[in-house]
C-alpha positions in Angstrom: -106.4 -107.3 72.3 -105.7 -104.2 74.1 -107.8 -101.2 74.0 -106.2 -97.3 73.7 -107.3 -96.8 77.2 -105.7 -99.6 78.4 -102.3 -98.5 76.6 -102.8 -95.1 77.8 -102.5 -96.2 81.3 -100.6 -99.4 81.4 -97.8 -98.6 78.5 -97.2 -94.6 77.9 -95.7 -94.5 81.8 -93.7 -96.9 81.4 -92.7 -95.6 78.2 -91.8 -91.8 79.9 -90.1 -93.3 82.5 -87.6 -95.4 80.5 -87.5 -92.2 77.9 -86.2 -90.5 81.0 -84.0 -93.0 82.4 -82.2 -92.9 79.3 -81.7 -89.0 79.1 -80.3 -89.6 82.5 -78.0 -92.1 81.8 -76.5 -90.5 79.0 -77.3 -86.7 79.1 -77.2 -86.1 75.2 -77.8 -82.0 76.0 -80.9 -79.7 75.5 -80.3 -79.5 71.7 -79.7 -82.8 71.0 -82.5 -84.0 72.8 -85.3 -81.6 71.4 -83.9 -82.2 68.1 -84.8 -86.0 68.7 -88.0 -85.7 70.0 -88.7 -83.2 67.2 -87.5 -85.8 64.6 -89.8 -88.2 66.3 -92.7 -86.4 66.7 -92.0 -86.0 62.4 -91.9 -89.5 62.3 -94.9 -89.9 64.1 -96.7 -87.5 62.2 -95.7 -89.5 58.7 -96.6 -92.6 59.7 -100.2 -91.1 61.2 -100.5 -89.8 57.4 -99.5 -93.0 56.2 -102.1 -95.1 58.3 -104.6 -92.7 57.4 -103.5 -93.3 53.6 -103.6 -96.9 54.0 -107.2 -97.0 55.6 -108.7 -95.1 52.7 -106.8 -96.8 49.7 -107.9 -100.4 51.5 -104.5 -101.5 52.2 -104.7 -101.8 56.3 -107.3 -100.4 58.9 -107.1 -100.9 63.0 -109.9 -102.7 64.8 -109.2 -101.3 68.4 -112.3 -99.3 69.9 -111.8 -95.6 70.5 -110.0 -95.0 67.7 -110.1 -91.2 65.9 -110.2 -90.9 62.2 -109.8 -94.6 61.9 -105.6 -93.7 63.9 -104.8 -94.9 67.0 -103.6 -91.7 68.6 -101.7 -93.6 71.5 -99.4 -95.5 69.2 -97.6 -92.8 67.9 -96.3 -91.6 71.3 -93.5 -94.7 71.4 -92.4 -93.0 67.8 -91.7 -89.6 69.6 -89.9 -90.9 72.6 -88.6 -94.3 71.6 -87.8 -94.7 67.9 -87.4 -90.4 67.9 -86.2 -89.5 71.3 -83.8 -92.4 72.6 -83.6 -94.5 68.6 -81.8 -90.7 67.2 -79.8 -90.0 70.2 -78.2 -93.9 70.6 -77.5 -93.6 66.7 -76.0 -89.6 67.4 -73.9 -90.6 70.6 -72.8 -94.0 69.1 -71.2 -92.3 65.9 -69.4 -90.2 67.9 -67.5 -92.7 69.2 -65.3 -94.3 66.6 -64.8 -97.7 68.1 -69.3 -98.0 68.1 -70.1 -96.6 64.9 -70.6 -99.6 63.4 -73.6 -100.5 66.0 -75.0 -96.4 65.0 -75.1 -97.8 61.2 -76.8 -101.2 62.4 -79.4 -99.4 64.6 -79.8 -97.1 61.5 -80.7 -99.8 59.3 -82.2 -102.4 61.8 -84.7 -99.8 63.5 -87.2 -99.2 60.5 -87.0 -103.1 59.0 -87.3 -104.5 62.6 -91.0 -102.2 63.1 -91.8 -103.5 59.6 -91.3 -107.2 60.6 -93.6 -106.2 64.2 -96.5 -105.7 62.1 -95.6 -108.5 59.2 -95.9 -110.6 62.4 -99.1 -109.2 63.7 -101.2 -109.6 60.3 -99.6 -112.6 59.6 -100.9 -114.1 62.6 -103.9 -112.1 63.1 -103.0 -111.5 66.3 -102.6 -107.9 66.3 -104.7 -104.8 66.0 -104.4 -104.5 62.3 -105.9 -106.5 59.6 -104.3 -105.9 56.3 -106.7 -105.7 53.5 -104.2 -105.7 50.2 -101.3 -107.7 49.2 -99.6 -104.5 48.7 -100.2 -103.8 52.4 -96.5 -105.3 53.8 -94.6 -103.4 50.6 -96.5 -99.8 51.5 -95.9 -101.0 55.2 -92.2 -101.1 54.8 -92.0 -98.1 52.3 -93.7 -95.9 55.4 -91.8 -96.9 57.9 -88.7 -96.6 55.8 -89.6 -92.9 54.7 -91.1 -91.6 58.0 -87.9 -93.1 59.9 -85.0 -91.5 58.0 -87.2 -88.2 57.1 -87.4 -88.2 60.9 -83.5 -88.4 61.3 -82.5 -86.5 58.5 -84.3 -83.6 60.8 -82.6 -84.3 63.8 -79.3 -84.6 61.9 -79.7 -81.4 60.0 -81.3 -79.4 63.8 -78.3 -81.3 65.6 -75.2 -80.2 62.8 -76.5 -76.3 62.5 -76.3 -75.9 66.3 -73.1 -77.7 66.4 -71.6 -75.5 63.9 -72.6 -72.3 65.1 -71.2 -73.1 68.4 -67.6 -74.0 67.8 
């Protein structure tokens, strides 16, 4: 089991530095790419809720040291510059081409079931950091990653469209 430290230091690097490999790879723009990390860092946000939810309706709780009103703080940074800042943008610059937009509409629907299924797999084999305490933990597991995901996109969308539109 891995302690927040340890992710701190091992994981969040490598995390920026594949973040930023990406935004040099593709060079989405300065819009587009705040709009995405904003989006994430609403996803993040909603899903911090939703842990802190969970904890205190007995459905989930963490049992990593360090943690800080029962959340792991660290684990929401991979929502801002993963699932947020390079998950929006591949989905943004995919539809734009026409030939790929079918792989925009499989990321779009693959990205929130296949974080779902992560932690199905972590409880289910107690292997993890989480220790579900409800049967209606995996359905209110799903429901927030579902919600915090597309609330999250929907904001990029909508930040991405209005500057498009004023600038043409």
């Amino acid at each position: 089991m891995m302690d927040l430290v340890a992710y701190l230091v091992l994981d969040v690097p490598f995390i920026l530095v594949v973040y930023l490999a990406v935004l040099l790879f593709t060079r989405p723009g300065r819009v587009p790419t705040l709009a995405a990390l904003l989006g994430g860092l609403v996803m993040a946000v909603l899903n911090m809720l939703a842990d802190l939810l969970a904890y205190y309706l007995h459905l989930w709780h963490y049992t990593l040291p360090g943690l800080v009103l029962h959340l792991p703080l660290p684990f929401y940074i991979p929502d801002i510059f993963i699932y947020g800042g390079i998950g929006y943008l591949a989905i943004w610059l995919l539809w734009q081409r026409r030939s790929w937009q079918w792989a925009a509409i499989a990321l779009l629907i693959a990205t929130p079931l296949v974080r779902a299924l992560f932690d199905y797999a972590r409880a289910a084999t107690a292997s993890g950091y989480i220790v579900w305490d409800s049967p209606f933990a995996g359905v209110f597991d799903l429901f927030q990653y579902l919600v915090a995901f597309y609330a999250g996109y929907l904001l990029f969308t909508l930040c991405v469209r209005t500057y498009l539109s004023h600038h043409q």
